[in-house]
N, C-alpha and C positions, 0 to 999 in steps of 0.2 A: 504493500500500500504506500502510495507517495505522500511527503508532506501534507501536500494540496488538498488529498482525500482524507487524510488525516484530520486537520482541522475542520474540513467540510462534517466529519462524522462529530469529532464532539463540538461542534458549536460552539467553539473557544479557542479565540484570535487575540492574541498580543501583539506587540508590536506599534508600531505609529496605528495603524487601523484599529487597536483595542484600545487605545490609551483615548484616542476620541470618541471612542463609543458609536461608529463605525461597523462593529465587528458583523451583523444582524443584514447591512446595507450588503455589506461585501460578497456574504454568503448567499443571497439572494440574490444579488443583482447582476452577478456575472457566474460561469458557467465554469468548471475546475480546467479549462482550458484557455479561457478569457483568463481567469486568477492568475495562470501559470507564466501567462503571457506578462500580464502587470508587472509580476514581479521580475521579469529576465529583464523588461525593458526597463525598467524604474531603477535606475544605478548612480545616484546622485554620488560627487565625486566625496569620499572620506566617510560614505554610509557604508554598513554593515549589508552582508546579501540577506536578503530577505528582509531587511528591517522594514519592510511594512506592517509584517506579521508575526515578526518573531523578536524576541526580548524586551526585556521590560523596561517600561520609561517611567522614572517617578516623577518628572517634570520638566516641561518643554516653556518656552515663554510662546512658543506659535499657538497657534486659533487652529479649530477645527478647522474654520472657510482659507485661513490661509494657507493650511496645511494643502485639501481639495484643490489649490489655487495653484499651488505647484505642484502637485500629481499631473495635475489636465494639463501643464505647458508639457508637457514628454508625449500626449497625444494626439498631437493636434494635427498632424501629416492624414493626408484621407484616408490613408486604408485605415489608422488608428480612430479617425473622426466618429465613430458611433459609441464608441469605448468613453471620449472625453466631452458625448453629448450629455451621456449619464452622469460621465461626473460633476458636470456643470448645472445638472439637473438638483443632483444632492447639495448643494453646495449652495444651490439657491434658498431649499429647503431650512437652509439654517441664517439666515437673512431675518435678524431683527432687530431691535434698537439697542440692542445690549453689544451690539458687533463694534469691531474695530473699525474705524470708519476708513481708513486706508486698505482694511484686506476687503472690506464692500468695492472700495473703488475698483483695486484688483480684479477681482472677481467680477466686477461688468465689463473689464478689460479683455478680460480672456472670452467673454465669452463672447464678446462683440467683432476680435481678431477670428476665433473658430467658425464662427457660424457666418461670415462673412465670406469665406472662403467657400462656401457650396453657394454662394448667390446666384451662380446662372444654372444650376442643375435644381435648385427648391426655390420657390420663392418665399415660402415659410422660413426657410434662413436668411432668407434677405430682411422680413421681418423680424426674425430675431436679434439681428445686429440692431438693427435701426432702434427695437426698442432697449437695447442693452446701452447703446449709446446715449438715450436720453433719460437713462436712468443712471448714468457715468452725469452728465451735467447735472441733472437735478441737485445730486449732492456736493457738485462742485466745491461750491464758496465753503462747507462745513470741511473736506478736504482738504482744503488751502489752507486751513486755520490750522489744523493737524498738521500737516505738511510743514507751515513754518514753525509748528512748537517742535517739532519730533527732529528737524534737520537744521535748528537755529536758525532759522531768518534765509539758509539759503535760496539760491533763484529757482522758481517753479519750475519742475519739468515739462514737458509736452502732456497734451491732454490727448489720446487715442479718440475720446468720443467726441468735442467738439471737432477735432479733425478729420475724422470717418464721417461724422454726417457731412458736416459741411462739403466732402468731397461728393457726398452722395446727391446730396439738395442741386449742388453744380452741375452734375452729370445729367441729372433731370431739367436742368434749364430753373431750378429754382431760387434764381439769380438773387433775391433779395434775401430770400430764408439763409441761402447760403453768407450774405452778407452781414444778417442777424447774428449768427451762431459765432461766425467769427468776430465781429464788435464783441459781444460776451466775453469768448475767451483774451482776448484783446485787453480789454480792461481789467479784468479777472488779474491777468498777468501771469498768464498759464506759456511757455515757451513757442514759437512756432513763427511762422510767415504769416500772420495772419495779415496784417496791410497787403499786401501782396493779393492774396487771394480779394480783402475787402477792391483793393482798387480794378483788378481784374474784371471780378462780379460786375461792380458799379459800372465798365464801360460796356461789359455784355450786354446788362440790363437796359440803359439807353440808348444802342446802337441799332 
């Protein structure tokens, strides 16, 4: 009997997947050949083999959703893509106000980058980006404020969602929306070309 069927038989998973309470999700939700898979590809560089499910953690400073957050960037290539829908799925699942509000942001990130990428085979992922993206702004300004306590004052990174939509508003000729989005991130004082794209827009729009 292999590992895998192993803890499939007694219902008891250690490791980063037990220690979030996970264990229930894991055994359900994927198949002891999916499991088998997770774990050969999940090789983060100075982790132990298998450490999703094996040995004990008495204490991590990570987040469950942050933890999800970087599992899903190792599957995010298509043939992995239905593997890191589920996890993006779980991951949602644990979204509430009690969250850290930078692995929330993350986690719209990722899932707004994955499901982005099937936009011309689904359009159901084309709305999934779109609306992970304006669920990345919504919480923007509360992120910013995080941002500069957690990195002292440094200068804001790029924002993936006002810049995914905005590219998207563009692509549809939605010359002003895309103009909008980026004014926000603009004064926000989120990194990027936003003048750029604003003056672009502006002469599409009246040309």
């Amino acid at each position: 009997m292999s590992m895998f069927e192993l803890f499939n038989k007694k219902n008891k998973v250690s490791g980063e997947i037990g220690y979030f309470g996970l264990s229930e999700w894991w055994l359900s939700e994927f198949t002891n050949e999916e499991r088998n898979y997770i774990l050969k590809k999940f090789q983060p560089l100075g982790s132990d083999e298998n450490s999703l499910v094996d040995g004990d953690i008495s204490y991590t400073s990570q987040t469950a959703l942050g933890f999800l957050s970087g599992l899903v960037s190792w599957f995010d290539n298509e043939k992995d893509r239905k593997i890191a829908y589920r996890i993006l799925r779980k991951a949602e699942e644990l979204i509430d106000e009690t969250c850290n509000i930078i692995d929330v942001h993350f986690h719209y990130q990722n899932k707004l980058k994955i499901y982005y990428k099937d936009r011309d085979k689904d359009i159901n992922a084309l709305n999934q980006a779109i609306e992970a993206c304006k669920k990345q702004i919504e919480i923007a300004k509360e992120v910013k404020t995080a941002f500069l306590k957690e990195f002292d004052n440094d200068p804001l990174p790029g924002h993936v969602g006002f810049e995914q939509l905005a590219i998207i508003e563009e692509k549809h000729k939605n010359f002003e929306s895309a103009i909008n989005i980026s004014k926000t991130a603009l004064e926000q004082g989120w990194a990027g070309d936003w003048q750029k794209r604003i003056d672009r827009c502006t002469k599409k729009l009246i040309s």
